[in-house]
NUSE-505637 format. One record per atom (N, C-alpha, C): z, x, y. Coordinates in steps of 0.001 Angstrom, whole numbers, plus 500000, padded with zeros to 6 digits. Example, Ala and Ser with C-alpha at 12.3 -4.5 7.8 and 13.67 -1.06 7.14 Angstrom:
// residues 2
507800513190494310 507800512300495500 507800513200496700 507080512850497750 507140513670498940 507870512900500030 
END
This chain:
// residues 476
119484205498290471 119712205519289025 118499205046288246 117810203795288767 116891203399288426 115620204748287935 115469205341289236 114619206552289288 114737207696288301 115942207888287860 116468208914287264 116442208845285681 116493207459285396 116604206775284304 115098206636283826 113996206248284315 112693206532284533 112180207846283956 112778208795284869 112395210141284474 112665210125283407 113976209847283248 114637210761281541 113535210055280289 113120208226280423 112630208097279022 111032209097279390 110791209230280431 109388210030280720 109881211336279660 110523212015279898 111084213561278843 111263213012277846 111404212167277161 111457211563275947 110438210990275059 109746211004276224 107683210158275369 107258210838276096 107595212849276322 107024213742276426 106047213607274996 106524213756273905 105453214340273182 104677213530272511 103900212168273306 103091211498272461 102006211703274082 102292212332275036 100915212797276079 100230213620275274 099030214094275917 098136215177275056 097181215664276608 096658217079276306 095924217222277297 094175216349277588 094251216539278607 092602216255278678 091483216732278388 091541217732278042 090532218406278140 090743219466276700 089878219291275617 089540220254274446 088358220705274037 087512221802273983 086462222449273592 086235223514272818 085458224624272986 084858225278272660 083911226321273552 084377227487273317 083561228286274139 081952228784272999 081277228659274172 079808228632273400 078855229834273981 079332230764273410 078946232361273491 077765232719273277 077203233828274013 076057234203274135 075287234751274992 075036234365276030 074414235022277087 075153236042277981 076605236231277240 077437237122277626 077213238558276634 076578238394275647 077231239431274452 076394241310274946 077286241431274733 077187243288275242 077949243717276612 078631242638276895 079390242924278197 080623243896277967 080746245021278507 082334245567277954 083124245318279539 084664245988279101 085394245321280141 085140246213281759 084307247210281820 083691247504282703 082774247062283414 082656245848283331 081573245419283908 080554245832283472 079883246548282219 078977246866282156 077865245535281089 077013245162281703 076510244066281038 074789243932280426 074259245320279317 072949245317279325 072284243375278733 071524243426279890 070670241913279497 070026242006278068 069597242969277260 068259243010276671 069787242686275468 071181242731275468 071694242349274236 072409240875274241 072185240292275542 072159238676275533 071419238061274385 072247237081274163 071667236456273040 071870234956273290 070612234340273991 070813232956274101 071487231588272846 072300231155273260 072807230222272066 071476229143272134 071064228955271728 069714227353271790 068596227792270535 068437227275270229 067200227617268899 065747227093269831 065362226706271294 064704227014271593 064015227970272205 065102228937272757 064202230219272731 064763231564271432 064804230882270640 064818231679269197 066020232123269028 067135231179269363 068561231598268933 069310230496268228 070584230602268015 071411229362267822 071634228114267893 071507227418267404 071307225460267819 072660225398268588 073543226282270151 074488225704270686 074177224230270713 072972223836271218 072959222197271783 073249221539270930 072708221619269818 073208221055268406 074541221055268089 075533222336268262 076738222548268001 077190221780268714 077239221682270285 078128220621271180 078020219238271047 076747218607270732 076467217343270200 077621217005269001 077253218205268133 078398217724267190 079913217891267293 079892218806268317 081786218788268414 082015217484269203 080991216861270212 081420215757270968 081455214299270197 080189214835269327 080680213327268130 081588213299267247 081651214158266732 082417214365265478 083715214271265665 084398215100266837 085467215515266989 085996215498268403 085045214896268995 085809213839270572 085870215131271591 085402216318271711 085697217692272634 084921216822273929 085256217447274797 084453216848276318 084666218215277456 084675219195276432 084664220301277239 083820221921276971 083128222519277499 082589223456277058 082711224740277492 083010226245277781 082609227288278567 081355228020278239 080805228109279172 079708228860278899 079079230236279578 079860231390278840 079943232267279271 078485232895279658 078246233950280621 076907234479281206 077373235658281785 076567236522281751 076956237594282451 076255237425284361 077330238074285470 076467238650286234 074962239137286602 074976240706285452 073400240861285188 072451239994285350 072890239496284662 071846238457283464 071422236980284617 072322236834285301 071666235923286209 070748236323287615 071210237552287839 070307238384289019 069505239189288631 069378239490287340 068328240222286459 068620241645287427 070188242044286832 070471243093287374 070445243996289161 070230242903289390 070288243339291433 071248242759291439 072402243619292075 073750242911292638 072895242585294490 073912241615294624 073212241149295333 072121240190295957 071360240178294453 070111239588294925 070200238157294177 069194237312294452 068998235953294615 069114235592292812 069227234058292477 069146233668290837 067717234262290474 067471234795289381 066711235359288935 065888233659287863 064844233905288540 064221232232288098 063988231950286594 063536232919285931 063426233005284207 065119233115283603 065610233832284315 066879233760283151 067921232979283890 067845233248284975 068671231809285448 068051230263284911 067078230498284852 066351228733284055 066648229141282450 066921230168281757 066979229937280503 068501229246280424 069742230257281479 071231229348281216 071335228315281839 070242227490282369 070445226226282980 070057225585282115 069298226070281002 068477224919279888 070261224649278810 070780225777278786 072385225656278397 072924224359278534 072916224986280338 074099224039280957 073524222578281289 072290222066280865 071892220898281057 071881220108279403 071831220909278623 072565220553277069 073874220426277019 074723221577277506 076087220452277701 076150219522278605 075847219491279628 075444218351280315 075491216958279612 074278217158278851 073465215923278514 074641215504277122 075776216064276897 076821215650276039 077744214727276079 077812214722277888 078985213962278682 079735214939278809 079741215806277998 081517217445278758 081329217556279978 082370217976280134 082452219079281279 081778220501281149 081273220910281794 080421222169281574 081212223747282527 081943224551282225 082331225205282504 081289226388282734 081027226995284049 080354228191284347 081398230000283732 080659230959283200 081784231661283085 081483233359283480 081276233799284723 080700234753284759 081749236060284123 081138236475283359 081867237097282310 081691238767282853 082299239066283672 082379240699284106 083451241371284401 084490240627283598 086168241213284099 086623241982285551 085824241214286938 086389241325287973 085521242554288135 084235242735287791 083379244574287999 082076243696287958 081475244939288432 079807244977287830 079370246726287975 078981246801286630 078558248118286113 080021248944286640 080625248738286452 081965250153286414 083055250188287941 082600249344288653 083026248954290200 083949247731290070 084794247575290853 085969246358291032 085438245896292243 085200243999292121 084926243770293471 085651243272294496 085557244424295518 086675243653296844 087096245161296763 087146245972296037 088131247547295956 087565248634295734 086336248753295094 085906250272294463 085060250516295822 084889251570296113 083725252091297162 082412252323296169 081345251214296641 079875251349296389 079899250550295508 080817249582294990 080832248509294453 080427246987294969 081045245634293818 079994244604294672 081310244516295335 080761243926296905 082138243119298195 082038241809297842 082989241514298323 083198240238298506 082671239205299065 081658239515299686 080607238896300503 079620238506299011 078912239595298605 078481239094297347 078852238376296497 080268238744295793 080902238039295253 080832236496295418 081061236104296412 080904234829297475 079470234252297062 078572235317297340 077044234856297187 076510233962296054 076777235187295073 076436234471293689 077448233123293602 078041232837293989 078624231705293855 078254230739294452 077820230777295981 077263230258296802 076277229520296252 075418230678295383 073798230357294617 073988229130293647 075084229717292683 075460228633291424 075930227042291931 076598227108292930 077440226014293264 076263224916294333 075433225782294676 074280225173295353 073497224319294404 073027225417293266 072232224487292154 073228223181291165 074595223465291567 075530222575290476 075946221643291445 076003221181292558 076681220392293499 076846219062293526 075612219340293094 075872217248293118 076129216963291356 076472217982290594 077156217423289248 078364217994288960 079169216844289301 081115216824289009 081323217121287800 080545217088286829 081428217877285416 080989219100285137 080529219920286079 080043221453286264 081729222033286865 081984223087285738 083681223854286176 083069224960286965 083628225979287926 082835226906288469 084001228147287815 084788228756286849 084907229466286073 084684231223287136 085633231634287976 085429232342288973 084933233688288000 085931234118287578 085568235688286605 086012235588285362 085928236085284119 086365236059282927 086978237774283194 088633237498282722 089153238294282544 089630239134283856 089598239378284643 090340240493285348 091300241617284907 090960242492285045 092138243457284234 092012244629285662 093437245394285310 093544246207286444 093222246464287718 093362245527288434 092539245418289861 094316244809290546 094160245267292105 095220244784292464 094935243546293085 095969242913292657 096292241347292575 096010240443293595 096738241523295381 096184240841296135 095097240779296873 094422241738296596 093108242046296783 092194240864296190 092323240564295024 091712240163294198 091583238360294412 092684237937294833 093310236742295095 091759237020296473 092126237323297446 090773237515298284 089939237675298043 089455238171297224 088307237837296547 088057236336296279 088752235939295298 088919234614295063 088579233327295809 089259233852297280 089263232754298320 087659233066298820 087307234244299114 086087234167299035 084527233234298280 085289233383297012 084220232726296479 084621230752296528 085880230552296625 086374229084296770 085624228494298023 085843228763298930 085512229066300850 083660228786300534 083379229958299777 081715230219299468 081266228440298498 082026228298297888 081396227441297015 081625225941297642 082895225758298180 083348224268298983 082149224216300130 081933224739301067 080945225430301974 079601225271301855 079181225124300787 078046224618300087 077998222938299844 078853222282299686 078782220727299635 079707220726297646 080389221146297288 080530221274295860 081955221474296385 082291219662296152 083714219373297030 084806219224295522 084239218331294675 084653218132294104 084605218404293070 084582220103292398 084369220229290838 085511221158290744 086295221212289945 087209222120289794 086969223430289477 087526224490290164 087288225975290228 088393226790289484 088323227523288977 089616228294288138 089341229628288603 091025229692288544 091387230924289763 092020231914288258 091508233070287684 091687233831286834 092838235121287612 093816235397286651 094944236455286895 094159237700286635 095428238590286681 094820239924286320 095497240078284776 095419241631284270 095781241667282780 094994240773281967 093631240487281859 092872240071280977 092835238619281479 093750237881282727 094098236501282348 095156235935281927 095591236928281182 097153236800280156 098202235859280512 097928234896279843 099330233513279899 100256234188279829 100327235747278933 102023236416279040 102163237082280062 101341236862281075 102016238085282009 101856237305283520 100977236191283335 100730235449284692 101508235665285387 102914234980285291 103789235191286118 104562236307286560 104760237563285554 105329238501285888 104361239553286728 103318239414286661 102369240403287146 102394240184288544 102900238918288691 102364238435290038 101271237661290050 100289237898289308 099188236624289489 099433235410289994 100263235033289414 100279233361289802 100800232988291417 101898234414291492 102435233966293219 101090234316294268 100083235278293662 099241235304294664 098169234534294351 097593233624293522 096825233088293363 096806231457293595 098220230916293653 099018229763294111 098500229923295879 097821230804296607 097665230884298162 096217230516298353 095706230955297156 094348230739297208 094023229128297832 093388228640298811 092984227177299215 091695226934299452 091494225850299527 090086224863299728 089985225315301102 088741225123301568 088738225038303655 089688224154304470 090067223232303985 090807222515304451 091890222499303863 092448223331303859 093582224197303534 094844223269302098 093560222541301732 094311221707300256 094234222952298973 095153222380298253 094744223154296426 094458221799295713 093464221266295962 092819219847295181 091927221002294549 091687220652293383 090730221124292281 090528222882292202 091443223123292590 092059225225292122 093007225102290935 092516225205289940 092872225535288563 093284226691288298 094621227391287636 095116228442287329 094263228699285769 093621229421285986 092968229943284297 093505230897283718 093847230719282506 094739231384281557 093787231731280333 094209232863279919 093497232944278371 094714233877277396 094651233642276526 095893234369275382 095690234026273770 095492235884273107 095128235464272078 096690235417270904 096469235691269698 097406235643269089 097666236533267832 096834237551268460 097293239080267626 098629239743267866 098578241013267374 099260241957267607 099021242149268785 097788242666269648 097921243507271185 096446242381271817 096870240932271401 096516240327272831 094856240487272700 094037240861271502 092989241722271948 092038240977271631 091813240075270398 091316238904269486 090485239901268716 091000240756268217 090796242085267439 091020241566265796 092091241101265555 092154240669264488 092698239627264162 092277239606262588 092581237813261902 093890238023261712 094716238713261884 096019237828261649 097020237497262934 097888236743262932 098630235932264487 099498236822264088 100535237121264644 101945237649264830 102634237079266252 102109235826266799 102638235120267842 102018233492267950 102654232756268526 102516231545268066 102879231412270041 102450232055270873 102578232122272153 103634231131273146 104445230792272579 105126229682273027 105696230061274276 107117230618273400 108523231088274502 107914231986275063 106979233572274657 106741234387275384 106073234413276557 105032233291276447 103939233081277456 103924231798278090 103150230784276896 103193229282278183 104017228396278251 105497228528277606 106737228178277968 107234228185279743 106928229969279976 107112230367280949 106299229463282319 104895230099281701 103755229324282627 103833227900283092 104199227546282165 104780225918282537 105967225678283228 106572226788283348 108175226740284194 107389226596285776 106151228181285791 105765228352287002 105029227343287660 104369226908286571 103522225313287151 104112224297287701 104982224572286986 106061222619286949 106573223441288586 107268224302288959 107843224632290319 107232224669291718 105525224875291049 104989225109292429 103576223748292525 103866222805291371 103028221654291965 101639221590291420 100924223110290113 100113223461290153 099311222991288444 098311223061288329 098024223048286632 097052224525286308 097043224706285132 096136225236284401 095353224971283378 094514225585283008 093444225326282004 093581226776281328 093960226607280174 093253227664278648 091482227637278746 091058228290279741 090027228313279024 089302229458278129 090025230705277658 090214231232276342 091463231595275400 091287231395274031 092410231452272992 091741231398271933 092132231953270848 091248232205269559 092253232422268354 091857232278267385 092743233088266306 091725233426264602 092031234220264115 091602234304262987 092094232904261547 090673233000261143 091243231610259920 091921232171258793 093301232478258899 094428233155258320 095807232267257994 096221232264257010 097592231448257117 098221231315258300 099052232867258552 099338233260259762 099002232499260940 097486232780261272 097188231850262117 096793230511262117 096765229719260713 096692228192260733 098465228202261408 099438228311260731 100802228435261237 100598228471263420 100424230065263492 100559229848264939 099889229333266175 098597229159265687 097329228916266808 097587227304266714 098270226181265471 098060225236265525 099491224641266290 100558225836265920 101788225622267212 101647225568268417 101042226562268922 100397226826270316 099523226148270808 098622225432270133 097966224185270530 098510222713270507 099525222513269736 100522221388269959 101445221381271050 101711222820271348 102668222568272372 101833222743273852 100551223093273855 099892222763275007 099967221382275233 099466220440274135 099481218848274332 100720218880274713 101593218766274248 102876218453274961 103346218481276285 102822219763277077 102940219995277807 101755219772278753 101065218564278891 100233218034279433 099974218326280969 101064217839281443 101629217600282918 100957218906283382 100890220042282709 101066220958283840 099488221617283026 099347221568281544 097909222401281014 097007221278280941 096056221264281714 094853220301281780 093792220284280732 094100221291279663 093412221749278585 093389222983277669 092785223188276914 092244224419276578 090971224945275496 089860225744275672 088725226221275445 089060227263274088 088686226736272796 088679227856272067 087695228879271978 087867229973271464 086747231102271224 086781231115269675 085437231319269236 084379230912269824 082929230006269021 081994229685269623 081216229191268679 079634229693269554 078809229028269138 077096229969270104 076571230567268825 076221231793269796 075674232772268850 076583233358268421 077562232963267340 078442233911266716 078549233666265443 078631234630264532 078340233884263269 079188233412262897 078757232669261437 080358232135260734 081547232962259777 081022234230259967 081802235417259414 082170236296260644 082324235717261932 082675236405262522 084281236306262880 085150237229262923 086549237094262922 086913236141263650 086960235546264520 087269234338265428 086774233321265678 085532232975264480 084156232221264289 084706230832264592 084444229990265148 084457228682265010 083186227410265183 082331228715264922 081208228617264630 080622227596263357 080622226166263584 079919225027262302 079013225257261410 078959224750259942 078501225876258969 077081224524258942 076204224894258523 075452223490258408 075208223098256576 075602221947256849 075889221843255206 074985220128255232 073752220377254064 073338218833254059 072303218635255191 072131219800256401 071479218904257587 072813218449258704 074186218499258102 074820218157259307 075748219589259154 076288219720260770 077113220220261242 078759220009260996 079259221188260003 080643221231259268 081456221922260371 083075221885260522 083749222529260986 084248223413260158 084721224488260558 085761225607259210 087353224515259474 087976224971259101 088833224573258843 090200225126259430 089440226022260729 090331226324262000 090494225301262463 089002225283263049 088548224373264137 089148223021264063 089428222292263012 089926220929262205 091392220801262159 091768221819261848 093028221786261701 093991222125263102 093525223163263895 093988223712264653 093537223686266297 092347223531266450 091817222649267407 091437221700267700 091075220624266878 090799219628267088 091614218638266697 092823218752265229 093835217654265050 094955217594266335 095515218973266632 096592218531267564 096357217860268974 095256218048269218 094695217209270238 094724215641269837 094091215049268607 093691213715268089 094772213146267898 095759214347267405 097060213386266707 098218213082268101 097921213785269031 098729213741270048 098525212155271214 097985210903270988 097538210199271644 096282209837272188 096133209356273240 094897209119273817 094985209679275530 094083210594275658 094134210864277084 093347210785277989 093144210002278781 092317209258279898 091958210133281046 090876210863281240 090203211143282247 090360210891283157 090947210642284716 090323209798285796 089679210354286701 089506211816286922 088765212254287558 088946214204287691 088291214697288047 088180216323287779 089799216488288982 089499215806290277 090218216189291173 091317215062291121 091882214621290248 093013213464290757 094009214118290921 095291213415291361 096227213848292359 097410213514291145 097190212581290759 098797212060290120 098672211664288534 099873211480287926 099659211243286355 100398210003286114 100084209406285523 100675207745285595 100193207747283532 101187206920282789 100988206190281789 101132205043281418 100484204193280555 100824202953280662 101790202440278979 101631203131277870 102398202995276663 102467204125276395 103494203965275111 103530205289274665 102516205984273540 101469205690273630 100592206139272796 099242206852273864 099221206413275199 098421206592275577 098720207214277075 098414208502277202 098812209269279051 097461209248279764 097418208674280998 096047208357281877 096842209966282653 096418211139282931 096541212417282908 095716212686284259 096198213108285886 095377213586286720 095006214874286173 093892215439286593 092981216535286228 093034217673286884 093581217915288254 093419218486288619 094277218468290167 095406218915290445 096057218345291644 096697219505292464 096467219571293587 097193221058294319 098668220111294955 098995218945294705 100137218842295420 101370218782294576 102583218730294773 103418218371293787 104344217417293261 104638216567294281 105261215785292991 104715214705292048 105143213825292166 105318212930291476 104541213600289350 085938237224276099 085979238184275284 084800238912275429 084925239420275935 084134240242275392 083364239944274282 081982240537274341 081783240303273009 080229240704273122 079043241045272023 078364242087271516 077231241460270940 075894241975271063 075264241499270529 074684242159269032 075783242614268451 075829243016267207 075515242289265715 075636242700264346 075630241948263583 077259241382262850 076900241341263554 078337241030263445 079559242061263877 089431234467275993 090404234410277225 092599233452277218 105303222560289765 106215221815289299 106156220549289874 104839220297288610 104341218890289010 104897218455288230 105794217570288741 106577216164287506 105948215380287407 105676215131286675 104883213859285488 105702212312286211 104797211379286423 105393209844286172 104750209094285216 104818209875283969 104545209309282530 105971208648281981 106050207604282359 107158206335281991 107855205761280691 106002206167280050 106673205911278418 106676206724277755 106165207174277781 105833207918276919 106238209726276782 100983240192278398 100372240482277095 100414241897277322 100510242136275936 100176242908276100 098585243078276493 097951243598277779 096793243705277836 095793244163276923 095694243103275687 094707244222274560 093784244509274748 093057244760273940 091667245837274130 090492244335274344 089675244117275640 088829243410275014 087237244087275908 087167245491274793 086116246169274691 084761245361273380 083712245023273853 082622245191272789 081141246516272491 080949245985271674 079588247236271683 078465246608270882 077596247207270478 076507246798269545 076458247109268417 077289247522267926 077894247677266431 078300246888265676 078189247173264467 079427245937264133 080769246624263662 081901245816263744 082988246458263461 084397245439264523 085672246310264764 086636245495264956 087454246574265740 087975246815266988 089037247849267204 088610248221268995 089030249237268957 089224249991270600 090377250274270354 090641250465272211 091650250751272177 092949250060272975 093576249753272595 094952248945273078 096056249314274031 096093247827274790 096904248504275750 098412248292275824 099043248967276693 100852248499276741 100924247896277647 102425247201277608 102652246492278300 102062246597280142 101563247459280573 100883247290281958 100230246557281907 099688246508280746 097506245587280468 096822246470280989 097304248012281309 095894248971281477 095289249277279909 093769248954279941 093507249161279088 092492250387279263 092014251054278257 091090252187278076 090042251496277162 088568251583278652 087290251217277846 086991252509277450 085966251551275962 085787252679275155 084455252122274427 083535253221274367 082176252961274141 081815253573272681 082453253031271916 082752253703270554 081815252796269836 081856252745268189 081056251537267604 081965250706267154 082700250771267772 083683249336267606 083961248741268393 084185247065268416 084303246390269936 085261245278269522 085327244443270295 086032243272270572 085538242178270381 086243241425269814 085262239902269629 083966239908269197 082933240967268387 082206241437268217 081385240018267236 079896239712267939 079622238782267610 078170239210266416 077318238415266419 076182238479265811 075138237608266307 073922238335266092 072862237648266616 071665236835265509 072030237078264472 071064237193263559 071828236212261763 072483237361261468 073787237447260343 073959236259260414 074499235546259496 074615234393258682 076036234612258522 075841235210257755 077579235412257056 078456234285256172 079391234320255394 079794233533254739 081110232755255344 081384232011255679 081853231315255548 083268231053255039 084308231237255605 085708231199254647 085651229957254772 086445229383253357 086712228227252867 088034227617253111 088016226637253174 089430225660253765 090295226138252419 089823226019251179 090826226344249761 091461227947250562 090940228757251194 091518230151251244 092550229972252484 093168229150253045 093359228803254120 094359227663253647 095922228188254760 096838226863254540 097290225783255703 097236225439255355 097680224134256505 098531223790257009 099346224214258537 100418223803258806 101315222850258577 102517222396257892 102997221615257672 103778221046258776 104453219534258586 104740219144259675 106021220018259718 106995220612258921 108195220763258738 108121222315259598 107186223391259046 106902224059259945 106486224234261415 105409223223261392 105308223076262626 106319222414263726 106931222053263341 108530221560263723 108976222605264259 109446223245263454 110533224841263879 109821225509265067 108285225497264907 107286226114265465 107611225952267184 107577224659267173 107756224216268581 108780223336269124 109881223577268386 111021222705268760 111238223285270146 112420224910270173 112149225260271056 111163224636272646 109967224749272227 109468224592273448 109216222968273657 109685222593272874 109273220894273299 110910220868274330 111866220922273578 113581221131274409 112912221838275768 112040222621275733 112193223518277586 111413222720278538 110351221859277354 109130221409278969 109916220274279158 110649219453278097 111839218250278262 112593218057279496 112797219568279331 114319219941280111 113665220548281589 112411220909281771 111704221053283159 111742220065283449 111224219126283024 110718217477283533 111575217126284311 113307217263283090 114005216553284032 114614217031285276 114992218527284735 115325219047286248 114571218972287312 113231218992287065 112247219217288219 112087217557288854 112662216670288120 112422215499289094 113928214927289670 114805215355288780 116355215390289809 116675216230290537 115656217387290724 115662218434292311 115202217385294101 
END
C-alpha cells in the first residue's frame, strides 16, 4: 500500500516535472538537401560569421544565457562531409568547417547533437535496400568516422538520419544497428544515439507504422538499450510538412499521447529532436500546448529541438531565428513564449547524466530526470532567399511534403496517410531557408499569447492520460 500510495502522489506532482533537455536546431550546412537524398554542397550555407555566414555561435551563446537551452542539433548533410564520395573518408576542409560548429556548441556547455540530414538516401538510393546504393557497411562507416572524432566528448548526440521516409522498417532498423554496433565499437560508450522511424520520423505514426516495435530491438554490443533514444519529429500544419504558418493540431491525443503510451510500456524514452510552428495565433495556441505537455510528460520525452534558427532568416516561416536589436540577441516571440516559457515555468530539471538509468525527485518543484535509460522500471531545407518507464518522482502524420529547392517560396507536394511522399524539384520547397535576406521580423503585438485558461483545455486531456499511464504502469 505504502508503494502504491507513492505512485499515486508521483501522478499527481506529474505536472510540476519538466523535460531535460530544450533547444534549437541550428541550420545550415544542410540547406539544399531534398528528401531524396539529394544534397548539392555548393548550396550549404555555413551558420558562423566566420566563414561569411550567420553568427550560429553567437545565437547559441545567447539561447544558453538568456534562456537556459543546453541543447542543440546540428544538421549536415552526408555530401558535405565526404565532399561527395560515398564511401570515402571525412573530407578535412569541410569536415573542419562543421567541427568549427560543433566545437561552438560545445564551448556553450549543450549538448551537441550530430544530424546527418539525408532522409535514409544518398543521391536517390535507400541505404541497406536500393541496388547501387550506400550499404550498410558504409552507413556504419561514416559513423564509425564521426564517433571516432567525438568519443571522448559525452555531450556530442550521434543523431543517426534525419527523417526516414518510405524505406521498409525492418530493413532499416538494420541499418540502424549497424551504425549503433559501428559507433559503440569505436570507444563512444557513452553518448546517446537516436534511433529515427520511418514516415519522416512522425510522432503520429511511430507506433502505427511499426517503427517503434522494430526500432525498440535495436541494441548496444552488449546487448543493453542504455543510451538508444527513440527520435521523433512532428510538425503542426495541415500535412505534417512545416509548409505553413498556420497549426491546425496541437499534436497531443493524435501523436505523443500515444508515443508516450508506447514508451511508458516498453521501458524506453524519446527525444523531439524536430518540431516547428509558424508565429501565428493558431500556433502560439498549439505549439505552446504541445510543448507543455511534452514537460509533463517527462518520464518518457527527454526533450525537444525546435526548428529553426542558423542560417535562416527572420522572415522565414518557421524562423526562430534572434533579431539583433541594440548589439544584443532578441527572441521573436515564438521562441519566448512557446519554447522557452513552458520549459522555465515547468520546474527545475537536473541533468545527471546522458546515460542514467532511473528518475528520482526530491520536491515538488524540482525532477532530478535520468537521460537516457534502455531498462524499465522504476527539414529539409534550401539555400534560397528565403523533424513504460515509470517514473519514481515522489513529489512531485500525415507524411507531409518535406521537399526543398533553391527558390524561394512554400509548397510541394503532400502526402496521405501512408507518408509516401512525391519528391518534387519544382521552385517550391520545404522549410525553405535563406542565405543572405534579412527579412522582417514579425512582431510580438501581431501575435497572441496563450492563455492559461486555454492552455488548460489544450492539455487537460493529455495531462488525465500520462496521469493515468503512470499509474497503471506501476500497479502492473
Amino acid at each position: 500500500m505504502l508503494f502504491k500510495s507513492l505512485v499515486f502522489i508521483s501522478a499527481l506532482a506529474f505536472t510540476t516535472a519538466k523535460v531535460q533537455f530544450v533547444g534549437i536546431n541550428i541550420a545550415g550546412f544542410e540547406f539544399g538537401c531534398l528528401i531524396d537524398g539529394t544534397c548539392p554542397i555548393s548550396s550549404a550555407s555555413p551558420p558562423l560569421s566566420t566563414l561569411g555566414g550567420s553568427d550560429g555561435a553567437g545565437q547559441m551563446q545567447h539561447f544558453v544565457k538568456d534562456d537556459q537551452m543546453n541543447i542543440f542539433r546540428l544538421p549536415v548533410s552526408w555530401q558535405y562531409l565526404v565532399n561527395n564520395k560515398l564511401g570515402g573518408t571525412l573530407d578535412g576542409t569541410n569536415f573542419g568547417k562543421y567541427d568549427q560548429l560543433m566545437q561552438a556548441c560545445l564551448a556553450t556547455g549543450a549538448y551537441c547533437a550530430i544530424d546527418l540530414h539525408n532522409f535514409a538516401r544518398f543521391n536517390g538510393k535507400i541505404i541497406g535496400q536500393d541496388s547501387g546504393g550506400p550499404t550498410d557497411a558504409q552507413f556504419a562507416d561514416i559513423w564509425s568516422q564521426l564517433a571516432t572524432k567525438y568519443k571522448s566528448s559525452t555531450k556530442v548526440i550521434f543523431g543517426l538520419m534525419n527523417e526516414p521516409h518510405d524505406v521498409d522498417i525492418t530493413a532499416w532498423a538494420n541499418s540502424c544497428q549497424a551504425a549503433v554496433t559501428a559507433i559503440r565499437n569505436v570507444g563512444a560508450s557513452s553518448q546517446m544515439i537516436l534511433l529515427p522511424g520511418n514516415n519522416f520520423a512522425s510522432a503520429g505514426f511511430f507506433v502505427s507504422s511499426g517503427s517503434g516495435a522494430a526500432l525498440i530491438k535495436v541494441t548496444n554490443p552488449d546487448g543493453s538499450t542504455t543510451g538508444l533514444i527513440l527520435d521523433l519529429h512532428k510538425y503542426l500544419d495541415v500535412d505534417n510538412s512545416g509548409n505553413h504558418a498556420e497549426c491546425t493540431t496541437d499534436n497531443i491525443a493524435d501523436a505523443f499521447a500515444i508515443v508516450a503510451q508506447f514508451l511508458r510500456e516498453n521501458g524506453r524514452q524519446g527525444l523531439v529532436s524536430e518540431t516547428g510552428a509558424g508565429s501565428t495565433p493558431s500556433c502560439m495556441t498549439d505549439f505552446c500546448a504541445q510543448n507543455t505537455f511534452l514537460n509533463q510528460n517527462s518520464d518518457v520525452f527527454l526533450g525537444y529541438i525546435a526548428w529553426a534558427a542558423g542560417s535562416f532568416a527572420t522572415s522565414y516561416t518557421l524562423s526562430l531565428t534572434p533579431s539583433k536589436q541594440n548589439g544584443k540577441f532578441v527572441d521573436n516571440a515564438l521562441a519566448s513564449q512557446c519554447v522557452v516559457s513552458p520549459w522555465l515555468n515547468a520546474g527545475t530539471a537536473v541533468v545527471t547524466s546522458a546515460v542514467a538509468a532511473s528518475s528520482t525527485a526530491s520536491n515538488a518543484n524540482t525532477a532530478v530526470i535520468s537521460s537516457a535509460s534502455g531498462s524499465a522500471p522504476a527539414r529539409s531545407s534550401s539555400s534560397v532567399t528565403e523533424g513504460k518507464a515509470s517514473i519514481t518522482t515522489l513529489t512531485s502524420n500525415n507524411g507531409g511534403v518535406k521537399t526543398s529547392s533553391p527558390t524561394t517560396g512554400s509548397g510541394g507536394s503532400a502526402a496521405t496517410g501512408s507518408g509516401v511522399a512525391t519528391i518534387s524539384s519544382s521552385p517550391t520547397g520545404a522549410r525553405n531557408s535563406s542565405e543572405t535576406t534579412t527579412g522582417s521580423q514579425t512582431t510580438a503585438s501581431t501575435q497572441t499569447q496563450v492563455t492559461s485558461a486555454a492552455l488548460a483545455g489544450k492539455i487537460g486531456a493529455g495531462l488525465m492520460a500520462g496521469a493515468g499511464g503512470l499509474l497503471i504502469a506501476a500497479l502492473l
